[in-house]
Every structure is written in structure tokens, then in C-alpha cells.
Phi, psi and omega in degrees: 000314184273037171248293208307338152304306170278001159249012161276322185287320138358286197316324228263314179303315187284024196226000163285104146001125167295337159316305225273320179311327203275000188317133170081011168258004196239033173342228214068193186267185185271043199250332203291173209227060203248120213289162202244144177313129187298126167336129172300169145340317182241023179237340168310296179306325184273348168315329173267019185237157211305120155301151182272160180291357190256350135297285193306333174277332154331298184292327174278352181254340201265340179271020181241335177320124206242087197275155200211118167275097187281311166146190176275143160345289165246047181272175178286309158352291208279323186318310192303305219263356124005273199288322172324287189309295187317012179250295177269356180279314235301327185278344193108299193308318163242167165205100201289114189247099188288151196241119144329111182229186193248012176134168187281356146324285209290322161354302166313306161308317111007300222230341170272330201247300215291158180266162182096306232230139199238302176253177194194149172217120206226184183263146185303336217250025145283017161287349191257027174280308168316295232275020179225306206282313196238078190315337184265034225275332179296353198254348194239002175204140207230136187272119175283288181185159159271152132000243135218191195258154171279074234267134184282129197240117143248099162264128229222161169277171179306302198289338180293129166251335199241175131304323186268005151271008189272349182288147203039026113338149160301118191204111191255147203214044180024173208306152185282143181110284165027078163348309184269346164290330176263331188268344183293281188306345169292301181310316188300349218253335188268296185301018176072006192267158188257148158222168160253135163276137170229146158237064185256163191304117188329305176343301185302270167019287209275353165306323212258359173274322179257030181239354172117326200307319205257099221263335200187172186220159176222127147255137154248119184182158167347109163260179322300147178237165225277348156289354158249011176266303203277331190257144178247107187279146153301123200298144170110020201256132186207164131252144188274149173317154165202072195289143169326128139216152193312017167277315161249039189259037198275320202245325208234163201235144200274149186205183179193139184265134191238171187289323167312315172312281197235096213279005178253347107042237171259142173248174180311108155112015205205063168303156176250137183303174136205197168222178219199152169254106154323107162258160208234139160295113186254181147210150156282136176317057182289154172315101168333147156077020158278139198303328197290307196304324190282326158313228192351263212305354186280320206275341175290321179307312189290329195284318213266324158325308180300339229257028165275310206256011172246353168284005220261202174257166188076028166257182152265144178268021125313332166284003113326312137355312216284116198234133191281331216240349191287183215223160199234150170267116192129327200274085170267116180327128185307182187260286204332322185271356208292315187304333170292347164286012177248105158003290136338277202305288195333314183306297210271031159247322157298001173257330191068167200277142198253000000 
């Protein structure tokens, strides 16, 4: 009895669709491609009867769809990619949809891994983390345009002066994934300061700083930002220089916080240097002539179309920053953004053939 069971059960495995054995062999990432089993008979007949109007906007909204890895709530990130959709959906041809993510750190991974998301917006210099785990990074992910700059924030209690009084110190560097979790301990790390790291939410953080627990807090983002505008510190509470040098000049850009930023602050006439990370517009490197592929170039024609009316008023005024021709080191530029780095050219893709 038990032979005859187990040579019914034999017939039955060898009698399972190779679709189904192969189940769980053809993983990978969402890059993968796996061709799809020809349809029965009857999923064929249904194919050939008259669409609802309610399948064609499905199919029309879904063949423009764009996912866009953005950022935290209240980071600048999610703002951009924002305003960025409220622009380029207007025509109809795309339809962009920005993702609450945990930052332009984390974007990347996102943008290499997550299925759905085609753009994306980090900082350069989380790439150089990518560039020892994923050696082909240049080939898989293409430079749109920059942004704006990420301004480096170190903000301290009254006995700190220096950078070299923050060592071995308490110095917090908001939540992991963060802009300022990765580029923060990077910069201290080229500037010789040693720190104890925390990564806890700035909110928390900036409690345990005017309670004494913290010696200093670092954001790297868009200034200005609203926990030093909106709160009001006690004197002696600053932020420190943190001047530009060749040590950093493979990623950051010399920058500076003024009394407009922050007019309670900084006082007049006594800017603080600082240094700023670009952050940037990426997409993945999809295959010409792929449907993913044709998305990103449909969303580059409209965004880079645009982009007088996202400097205009009712924007962020950073969108003045935002330069079509700089180049990210490392990066080679989607085709799509190349023509825009001519001027010309740029004018007469916004003018169109006369």
C-alpha cells in the first residue's frame, strides 16, 4: 500500500507545469524580467472583447506612472518632489507619484531595489558608500540635474566653540537612513574630530541638548530650518563654522548660514562659513525603447519644460539653485537631460519645432 502511494505521488510531481516547479527560482531584484506563460483559451476570448472605459483609464493612468522616492515629511526632499508632480502631472503624460521614504541616503536603495520607483532624490555623497557594495552603480543609476544644496547645520550648547571642543562628546545625528546620519559622521570623519554618536529623532535630541544630555546636534538640509526659526534659545546656544577644504572637495561646496536665515542667530554682518552636500535628481538607468524607459524621458521633457514656472512665485525659492548643466562626479547623465545643457538647445525644446 505504502509503495503504491508513493508512486502516485512521483506521477503527480512529475505531472506539475514547469511554471510551478520553478516557483521561488527566478528571484532577484526588481530589475528582474521573467517572460510570462502563454495565456489559456480563455483568458485569450477575453482579451478580444470590446474594453470598459473603465480598463482604458486604468491602462492610461498606469502606462504614465512615475514612483518617486522622496524623503521625510518635513525634509525639503518631499517639498521639491512635490511641487515637482503639481507641474509635470498637468499635462496628462505622466503621473508622478512621490514616496514618503526615510531619506536621500536611503533613496538610493530604493531606487536600486524597491520595485515601482524610476526617480529619485539623494545627496551626492551617499553614493560613496554604493560604490564598494554595488561597483556598477555608475551604469545603473544616471544624473537628471541638481537640486539645490544641503546646508551642514552643527548646532551647540554655549561651552562648545570649536569643532575640536565637540570630541568624544554626545553629537547627534538624527534617525539612520537620514541625510544627516550618513553625511554627518562622514564629514567628522574626514575632519579628524572623533564624537560619540547618537542617532535619535532631532526633536528628542534638541530636548536632551538644552537639558545639558547633548553637546551639539548636526542637520544636513535645506535651510531655513524650522527648529531654529520657530524656537526660541537661550543665549549662547550657536552654530559653528565649519569652513570648506580640500579634504572636502570630491562632494561639498562652500556655503554659509546669514542672519536672513536664521535672524535670531546669527547676528548681522558675521555669516557663518559652512559647507553644503548637492542634492540631486537620479533615475534608473532603464533600457531604450522600454516602457520604464519612455516614462522618465516623457517626465524629463515636462520637468526640465517647467522649470521657469517652478522658479517663479508660489515655489520654493531654492528652485533658483536648481542648475540643469552641473554634472554629479561619478554619474553619467540620463540622454534625456543631455540636450538641456545647451542653452540653445534647451530654449528650442521649450519652444518646440517652429
Amino acid at each position: 500500500m505504502t509503495r503504491k502511494l508513493l508512486f502516485v505521488l512521483v506521477l503527480s510531481l512529475l505531472a506539475l507545469p514547469a511554471s510551478a516547479q520553478n516557483v521561488g527560482r527566478t528571484g532577484g531584484d526588481k530589475r528582474s524580467a521573467v517572460p510570462a506563460a502563454p495565456a489559456p483559451a480563455s483568458r485569450a476570448v477575453r482579451a478580444a472583447q470590446p474594453r470598459t472605459a473603465e480598463e482604458e483609464v486604468r491602462d492610461r493612468t498606469n502606462a504614465g506612472t512615475i514612483g518617486f522616492a522622496a524623503g521625510l515629511l518635513e525634509g525639503a526632499p518631499l517639498r521639491f518632489a512635490t511641487e515637482i508632480s503639481r507641474v509635470v502631472n498637468e499635462s496628462g503624460k505622466v503621473h508622478v507619484l512621490p514616496v514618503v521614504t526615510r531619506g536621500p541616503t536611503e533613496n538610493v536603495n530604493d531606487l536600486l531595489y524597491l520595485k515601482g520607483i524610476d526617480i529619485a532624490i539623494i545627496n551626492s555623497d551617499s553614493l560613496d558608500e554604493y560604490r564598494a557594495q554595488v561597483p556598477e552603480i555608475g551604469k545603473r543609476i544616471v544624473h537628471v540635474m541638481n537640486l539645490f544644496p544641503s546646508e551642514l547645520h552643527v548646532f551647540v550648547r554655549p561651552e562648545i566653540n570649536s569643532l575640536a571642543d565637540l570630541a568624544r562628546k554626545k553629537v547627534n545625528f538624527n534617525t539612520q537612513g537620514t541625510a544627516a546620519a550618513y553625511s554627518g559622521p562622514l564629514i567628522f570623519s574626514r575632519l579628524g574630530i572623533e564624537v560619540e554618536k547618537t542617532f535619535v529623532p532631532h526633536p528628542a535630541a534638541l530636548e536632551l541638548m538644552r537639558k545639558g544630555d547633548m553637546a551639539a546636534v548636526v542637520f544636513v538640509t535645506s535651510k531655513p530650518v524650522d527648529a531654529f526659526v520657530k524656537r526660541k534659545w537661550d543665549e549662547g546656544f550657536k552654530f559653528l563654522a565649519v569652513p570648506w577644504s580640500p579634504v572636502l572637495a570630491d562632494y561639498y561646496i562652500p556655503a554659509s548660514l546669514t542672519p536672513s536665515d536664521y535672524p535670531a542667530l546669527v547676528q548681522a554682518g558675521h555669516d557663518i562659513e559652512t559647507i553644503a552636500v548637492p542634492t540631486v535628481l537620479v533615475a534608473y538607468n532603464w533600457n531604450p525603447g522600454t516602457p520604464r524607459y519612455d516614462r522618465v524621458t516623457a517626465f524629463v521633457s515636462e520637468l526640465f519644460g517647467k522649470l521657469d514656472l517652478l522658479r517663479g512665485s508660489g515655489f520654493d525659492p531654492k528652485w533658483k539653485d536648481a542648475d540643469p548643466a552641473a554634472n554629479v562626479p561619478g554619474l553619467q547623465r540620463l540622454k534625456a537631460a543631455e540636450s538641456w545643457q545647451d542653452p540653445q538647445l534647451a530654449n528650442a525644446n521649450r519652444t518646440g519645432p517652429r
